[in-house]
C-alpha positions, 0 to 999 in steps of 0.5 A: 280277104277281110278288105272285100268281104267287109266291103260286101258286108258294108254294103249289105247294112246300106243297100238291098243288094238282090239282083246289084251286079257287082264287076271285077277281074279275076283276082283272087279275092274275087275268085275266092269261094268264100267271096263267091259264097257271100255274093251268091247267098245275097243274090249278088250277080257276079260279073268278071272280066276275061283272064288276062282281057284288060279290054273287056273293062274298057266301057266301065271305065270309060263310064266311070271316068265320065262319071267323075268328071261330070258329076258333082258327087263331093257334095253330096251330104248323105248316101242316099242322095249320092244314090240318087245323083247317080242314079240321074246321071246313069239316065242322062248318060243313057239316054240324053248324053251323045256319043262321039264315038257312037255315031252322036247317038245315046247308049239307048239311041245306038242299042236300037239302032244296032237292033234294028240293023241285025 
């Protein structure tokens, strides 16, 4: 518990964590009421994937791993710059990167599409 309360409590002296969502599985650091507690008194949203539905974390780690490869973050000198990269990749990625996987579509481009379907 030390390890993910600090984390948060790290976090909590770098960034506004108001509305951060914060992903996990269930573990039981994530589940633990003090843990939750902590999340929830900094309007923290909590999202956790199905017990025992490894697949629900499939996107994230797809974009995570995207993310790594694409993204030069080791040089970044400060946090807040390495926020702002972040930030611009999360825009490239949306809007301007193409699926294979999603008809050669961005993320925005497939999520109208889909919309406009239904």
């Amino acid at each position: 518990m030390p390890l993910v309360i600090g984390t948060i409590e790290n976090l909590k002296s770098k960034i506004y964590l108001d509305n951060v969502l914060i992903h996990s599985d269930q573990g039981f650091h994530y589940t633990n009421a003090q843990y939750r507690k902590l999340l929830q008194d900094n309007n923290v949203i909590q999202s956790m994937s199905r017990k025992g539905n490894c697949i629900d974390n499939a996107p994230i780690e797809s974009f995570f791993g995207h993310l790594k490869d694409e993204l030069d973050y080791k040089e970044c000198k400060t946090f807040e710059e390495l926020v702002e990269k972040i930030d611009k990749y999360i825009y490239y990625y949306n809007n301007e990167r193409y699926q294979w996987s999603r008809n050669k579509m961005t993320p925005v481009e497939y999520r109208s599409h889909l919309l406009l379907a239904s």
